[in-house]
C-alpha positions as CSV (number, residue, x, y, z in Angstrom):
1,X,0.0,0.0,0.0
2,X,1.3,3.2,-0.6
3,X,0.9,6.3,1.8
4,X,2.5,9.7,1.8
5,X,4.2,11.1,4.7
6,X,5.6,14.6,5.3
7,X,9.1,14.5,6.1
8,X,11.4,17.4,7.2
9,X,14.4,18.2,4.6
10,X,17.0,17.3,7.1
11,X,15.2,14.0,8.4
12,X,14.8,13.3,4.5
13,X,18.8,13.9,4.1
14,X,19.7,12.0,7.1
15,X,17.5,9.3,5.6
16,X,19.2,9.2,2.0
17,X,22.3,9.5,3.4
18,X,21.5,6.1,6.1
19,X,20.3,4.7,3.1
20,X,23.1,4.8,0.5
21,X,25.7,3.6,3.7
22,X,23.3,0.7,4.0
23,X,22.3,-0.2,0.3
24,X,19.2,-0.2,1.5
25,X,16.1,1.9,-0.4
26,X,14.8,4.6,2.0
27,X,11.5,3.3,1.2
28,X,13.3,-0.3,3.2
29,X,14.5,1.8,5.4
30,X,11.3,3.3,6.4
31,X,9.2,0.1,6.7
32,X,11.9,-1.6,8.9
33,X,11.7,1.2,11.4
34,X,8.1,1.1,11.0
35,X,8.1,-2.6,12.0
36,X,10.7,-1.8,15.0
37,X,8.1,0.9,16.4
38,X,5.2,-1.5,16.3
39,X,7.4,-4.2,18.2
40,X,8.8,-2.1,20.5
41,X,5.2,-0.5,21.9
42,X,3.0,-3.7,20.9
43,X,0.4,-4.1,24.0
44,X,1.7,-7.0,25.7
45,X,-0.3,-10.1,25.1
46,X,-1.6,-10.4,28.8
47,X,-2.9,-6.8,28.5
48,X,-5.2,-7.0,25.6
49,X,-6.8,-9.9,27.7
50,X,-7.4,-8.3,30.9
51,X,-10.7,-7.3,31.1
52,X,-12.1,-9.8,28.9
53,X,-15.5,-11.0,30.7
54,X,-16.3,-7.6,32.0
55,X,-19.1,-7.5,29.5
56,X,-20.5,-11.1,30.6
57,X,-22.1,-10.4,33.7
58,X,-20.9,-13.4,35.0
59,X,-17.8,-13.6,37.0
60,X,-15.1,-15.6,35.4
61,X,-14.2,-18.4,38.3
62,X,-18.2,-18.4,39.1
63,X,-18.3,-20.0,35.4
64,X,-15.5,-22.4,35.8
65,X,-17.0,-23.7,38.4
66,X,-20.3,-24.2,36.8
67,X,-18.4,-25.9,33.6
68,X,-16.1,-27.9,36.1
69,X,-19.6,-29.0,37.7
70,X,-21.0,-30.9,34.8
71,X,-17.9,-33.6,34.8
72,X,-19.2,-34.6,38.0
């Protein structure tokens, strides 16, 4: 997919510049860092499911127990 992006001049520069001593497009250069951002402040797995039965109305262990219950 292609986006634009505003970029100051000297960012821009410093980017050419990174890129050429790499061999590496800018447009590389951009989605590695990209990928590095989104790695590096990714919610932690545990956080995205805390909170998870809040909507249910029932409490989580109360329904454990009642599914545990039918084995007996």
């Amino acid at each position: 997919m292609r986006t634009i992006v505003e970029i100051p001049d000297n960012q821009l520069l410093e980017l050419t510049q990174f890129a050429a001593e790499k061999q590496v497009s800018r447009a590389e250069l951009i989605r590695r860092a990209i990928a590095e951002y989104l790695q590096r402040y990714a919610s932690p797995i545990e956080d995205k499911a805390f909170g998870l039965w809040a909507q249910r109305g029932e409490d989580g262990l109360v329904y454990q127990e009642r599914l545990r219950g039918e084995w007996d």
